[in-house]
C-alpha positions, 0 to 999 in steps of 0.5 A, a space after each residue: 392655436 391652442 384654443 382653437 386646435 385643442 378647446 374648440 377641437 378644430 381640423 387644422 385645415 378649418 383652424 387656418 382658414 378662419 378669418 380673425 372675426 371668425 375665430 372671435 365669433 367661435 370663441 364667443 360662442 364657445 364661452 359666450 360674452 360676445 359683444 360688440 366693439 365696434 370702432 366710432 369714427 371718434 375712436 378713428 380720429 383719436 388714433 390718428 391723432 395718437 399714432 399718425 402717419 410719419 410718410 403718408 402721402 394721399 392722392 386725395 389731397 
């Protein structure tokens, strides 16, 4: 909220209806260093494997 109410000089309004990419996208604009993170299908697979599902049940399976 600080940065973007305050750094960024946002309305509230504005402020509360960005999305979390958005707000990412103000930032980076405002204090550069955008770059890209981008989740590969490896990093999907280490994650699940690190923090899988205790109860999920699938449809597909």
């Amino acid at each position: 909220m600080e940065l973007g109410l305050g750094v960024l000089g946002m309305m509230p309004g504005a402020f509360w209806s960005l999305t979390p990419r958005e707000l990412q996208a103000a930032l980076a604009g405002r204090f550069g260093g955008a770059r890209e993170m981008t989740l590969t299908r490896g990093d999907l697979d280490t994650l699940m494997q690190r923090f899988p599902d205790e109860s999920a049940t699938y449809d597909n399976e």
